[in-house]
KEPA-386301 format. One record per residue (C-alpha): residue number from 1; chain; x, y, z. Coordinates in Angstrom, 2 decimals. Layout:
! KEPA-386301
   pos   unit        c1        c2        c3
   NUM      A         X         Y         Z
...
This chain:
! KEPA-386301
   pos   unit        c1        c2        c3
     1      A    126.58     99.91     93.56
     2      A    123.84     98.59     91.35
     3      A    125.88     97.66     88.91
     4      A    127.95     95.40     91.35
     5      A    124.27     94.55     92.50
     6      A    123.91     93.03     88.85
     7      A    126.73     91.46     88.67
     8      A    126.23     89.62     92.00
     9      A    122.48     88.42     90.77
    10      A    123.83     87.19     87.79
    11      A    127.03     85.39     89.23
    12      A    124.34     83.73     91.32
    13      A    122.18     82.65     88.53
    14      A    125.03     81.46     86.50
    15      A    126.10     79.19     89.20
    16      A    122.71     77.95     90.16
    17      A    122.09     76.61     86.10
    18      A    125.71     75.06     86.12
    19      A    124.88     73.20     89.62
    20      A    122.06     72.24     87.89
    21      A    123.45     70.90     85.28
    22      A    125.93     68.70     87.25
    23      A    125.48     65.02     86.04
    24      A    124.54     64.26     89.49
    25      A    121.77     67.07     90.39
    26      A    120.35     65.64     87.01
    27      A    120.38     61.73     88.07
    28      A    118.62     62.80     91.36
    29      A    116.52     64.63     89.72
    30      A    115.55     62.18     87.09
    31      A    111.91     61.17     87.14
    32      A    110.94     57.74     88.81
    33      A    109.46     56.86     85.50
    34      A    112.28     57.14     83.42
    35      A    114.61     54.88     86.56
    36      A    112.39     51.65     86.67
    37      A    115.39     50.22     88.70
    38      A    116.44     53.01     90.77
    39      A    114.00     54.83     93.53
    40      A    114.80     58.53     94.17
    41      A    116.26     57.58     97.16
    42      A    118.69     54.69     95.72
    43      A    120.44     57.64     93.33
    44      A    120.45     60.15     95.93
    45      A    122.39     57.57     97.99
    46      A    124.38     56.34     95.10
    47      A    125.76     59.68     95.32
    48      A    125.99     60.22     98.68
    49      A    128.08     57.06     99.37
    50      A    130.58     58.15     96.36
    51      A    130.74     61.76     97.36
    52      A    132.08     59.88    101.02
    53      A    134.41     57.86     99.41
    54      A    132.33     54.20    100.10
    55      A    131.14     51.98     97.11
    56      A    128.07     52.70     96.41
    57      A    126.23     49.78     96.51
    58      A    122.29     50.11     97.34
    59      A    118.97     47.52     97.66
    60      A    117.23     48.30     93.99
    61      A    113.15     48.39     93.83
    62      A    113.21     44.74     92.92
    63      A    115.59     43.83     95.80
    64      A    118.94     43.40     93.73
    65      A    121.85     45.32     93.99
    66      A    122.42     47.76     92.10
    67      A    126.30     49.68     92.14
    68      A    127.09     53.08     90.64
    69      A    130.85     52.76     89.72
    70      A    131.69     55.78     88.23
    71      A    130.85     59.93     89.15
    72      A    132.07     62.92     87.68
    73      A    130.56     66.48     86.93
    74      A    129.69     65.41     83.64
    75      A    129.49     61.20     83.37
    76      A    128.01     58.44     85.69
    77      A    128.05     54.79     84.65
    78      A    125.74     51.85     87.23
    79      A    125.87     48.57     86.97
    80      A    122.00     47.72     87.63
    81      A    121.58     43.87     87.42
    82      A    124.77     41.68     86.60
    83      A    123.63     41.78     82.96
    84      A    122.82     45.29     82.76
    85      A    124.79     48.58     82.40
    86      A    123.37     52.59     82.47
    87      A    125.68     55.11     81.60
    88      A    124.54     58.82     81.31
    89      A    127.13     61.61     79.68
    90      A    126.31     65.41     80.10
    91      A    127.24     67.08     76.42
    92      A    127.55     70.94     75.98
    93      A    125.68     71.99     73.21
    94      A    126.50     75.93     74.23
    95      A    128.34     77.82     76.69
    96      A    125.65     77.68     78.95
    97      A    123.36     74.99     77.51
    98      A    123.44     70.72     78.41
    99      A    121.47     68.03     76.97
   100      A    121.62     64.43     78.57
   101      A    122.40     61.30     76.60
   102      A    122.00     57.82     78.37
   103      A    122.53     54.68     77.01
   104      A    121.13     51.66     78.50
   105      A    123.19     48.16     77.95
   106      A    121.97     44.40     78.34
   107      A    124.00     41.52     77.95
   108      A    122.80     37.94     77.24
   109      A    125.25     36.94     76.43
   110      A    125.99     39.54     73.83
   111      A    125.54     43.20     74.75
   112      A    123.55     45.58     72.97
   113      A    123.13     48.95     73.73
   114      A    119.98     52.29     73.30
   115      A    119.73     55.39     73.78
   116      A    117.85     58.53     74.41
   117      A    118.54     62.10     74.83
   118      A    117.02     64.60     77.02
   119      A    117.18     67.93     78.03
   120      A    118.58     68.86     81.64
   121      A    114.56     68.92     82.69
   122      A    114.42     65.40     81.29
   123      A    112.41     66.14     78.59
   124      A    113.17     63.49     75.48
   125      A    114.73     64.72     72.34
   126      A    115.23     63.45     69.04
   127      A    118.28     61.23     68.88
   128      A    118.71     61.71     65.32
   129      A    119.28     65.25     65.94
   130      A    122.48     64.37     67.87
   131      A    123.41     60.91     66.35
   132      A    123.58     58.96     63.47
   133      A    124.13     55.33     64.97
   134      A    126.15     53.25     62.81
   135      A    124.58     50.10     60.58
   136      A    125.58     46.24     59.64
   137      A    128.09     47.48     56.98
   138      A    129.98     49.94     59.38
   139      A    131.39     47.05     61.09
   140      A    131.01     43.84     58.24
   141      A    131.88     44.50     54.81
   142      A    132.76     41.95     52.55
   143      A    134.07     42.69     49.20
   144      A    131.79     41.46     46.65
   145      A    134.72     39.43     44.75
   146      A    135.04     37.17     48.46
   147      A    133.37     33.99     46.40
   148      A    134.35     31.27     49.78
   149      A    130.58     29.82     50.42
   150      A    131.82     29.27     54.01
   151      A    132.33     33.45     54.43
   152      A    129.05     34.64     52.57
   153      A    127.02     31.53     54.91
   154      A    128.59     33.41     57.93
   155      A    127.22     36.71     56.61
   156      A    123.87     35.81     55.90
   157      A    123.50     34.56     59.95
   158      A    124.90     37.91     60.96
   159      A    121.32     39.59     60.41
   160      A    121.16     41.25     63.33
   161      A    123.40     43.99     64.22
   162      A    124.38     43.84     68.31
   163      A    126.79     46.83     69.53
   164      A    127.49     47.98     72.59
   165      A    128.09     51.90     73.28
   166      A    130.16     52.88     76.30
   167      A    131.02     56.73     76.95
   168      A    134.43     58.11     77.71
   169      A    134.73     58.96     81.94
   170      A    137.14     61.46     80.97
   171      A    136.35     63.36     77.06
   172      A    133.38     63.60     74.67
   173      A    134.13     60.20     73.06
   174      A    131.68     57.42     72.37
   175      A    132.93     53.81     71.29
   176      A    130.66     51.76     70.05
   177      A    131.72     47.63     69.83
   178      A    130.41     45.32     67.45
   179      A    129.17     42.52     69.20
   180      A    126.78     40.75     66.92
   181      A    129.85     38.14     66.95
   182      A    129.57     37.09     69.98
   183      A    125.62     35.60     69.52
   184      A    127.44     33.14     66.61
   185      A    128.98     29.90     66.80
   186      A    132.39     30.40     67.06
   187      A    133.22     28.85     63.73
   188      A    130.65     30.83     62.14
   189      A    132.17     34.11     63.81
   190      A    135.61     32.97     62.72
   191      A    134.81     33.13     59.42
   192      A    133.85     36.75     59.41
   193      A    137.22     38.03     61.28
   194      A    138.95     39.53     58.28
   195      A    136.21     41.40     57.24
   196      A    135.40     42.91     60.33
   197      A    135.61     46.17     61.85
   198      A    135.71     45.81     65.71
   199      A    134.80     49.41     67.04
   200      A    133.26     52.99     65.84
   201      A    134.61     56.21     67.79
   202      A    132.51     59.39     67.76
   203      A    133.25     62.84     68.65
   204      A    130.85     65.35     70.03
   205      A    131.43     68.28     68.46
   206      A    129.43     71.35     67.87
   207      A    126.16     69.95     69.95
   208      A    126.50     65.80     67.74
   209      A    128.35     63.16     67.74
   210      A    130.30     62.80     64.70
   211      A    132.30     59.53     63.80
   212      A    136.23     59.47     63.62
């Protein structure tokens, strides 16, 4: 009898810290200061009026609309502001163990994408514990024997490296899209078309994101 007793309390427990770690009991959870667009009660309906089966459209703290368009156990994506995307992934890093990654997205009018990491108690961790986000030369790389003036111009104005990150809904895969493009002149950008590499795939495995 105890030992059933035992196994009861801990069948209990277990259930309670994988509730817990549901991406939704996290994004209801998630302090006010870390949702400057969301109130408390905007992503408790969010989920409400998906769990019902309605779009789940609410009045944001600055009076826009804000949409979440996607809810599973482990992955919600909103669409905050027309130019604005938040996307939050729940990644096993043990059996029993979750850490949060979000990654917040503006466009104007090319998209570029952050991120953070957190614990399930939203406490911030290191991202370079879990990531190594990719550089210039992981998406533009131009042989040194390329000698057109027009090419090496249209590489010097791509100083700024633009990307924008967008979760899998449905596996642990993370695309990242070069979009530093876009911010050119389109005769610029043309000139850089051979030489570029359009996306980066990662793989979380064994608690990081490693790239394909």
């Amino acid at each position: 009898m105890k030992k059933l007793k035992v196994i009861l309390t801990l069948s209990c427990v277990l259930a309670t810290c994988l509730h817990a770690q549901e991406a939704k009991t996290c994004f209801v959870n998630m302090p006010d200061s870390l949702s400057p667009i969301l109130t408390s009660v905007n992503r408790a309906d969010c989920v409400d009026f998906l769990a019902s089966k309605m779009k789940a459209i609410v009045t944001n703290r600055f009076g826009g609309k804000s949409e979440m368009t996607q809810l599973s156990s482990d992955y919600i994506n909103v669409k905050m502001t027309p130019e604005s995307t938040w996307q939050m992934k729940l990644l096993p890093l043990n059996d029993s163990t979750k850490v949060i990654c979000t990654i917040s997205t503006a466009c104007g009018p090319a998209c570029d994408s952050n991120f953070r990491f957190y614990t399930t108690k939203w406490e911030e961790l290191s991202s370079s514990s879990f990531l190594q986000v990719p550089v210039l030369t992981d998406f533009l790389s131009i042989p040194d024997t390329v000698k057109d003036y027009a090419v090496q111009d249209a590489e010097q104005r791509a100083d700024m490296l633009l990307m924008k990150a967008d979760f899998s809904a449905t596996n642990d895969k993370l695309t990242f899209t070069f979009t530093t493009p876009q911010y050119m002149e389109n005769i610029t950008s043309d000139k850089l078309k051979a030489y570029v590499r359009a996306q980066k795939v990662y793989t979380w495995q064994q608690g990081r994101f490693l790239a394909e």
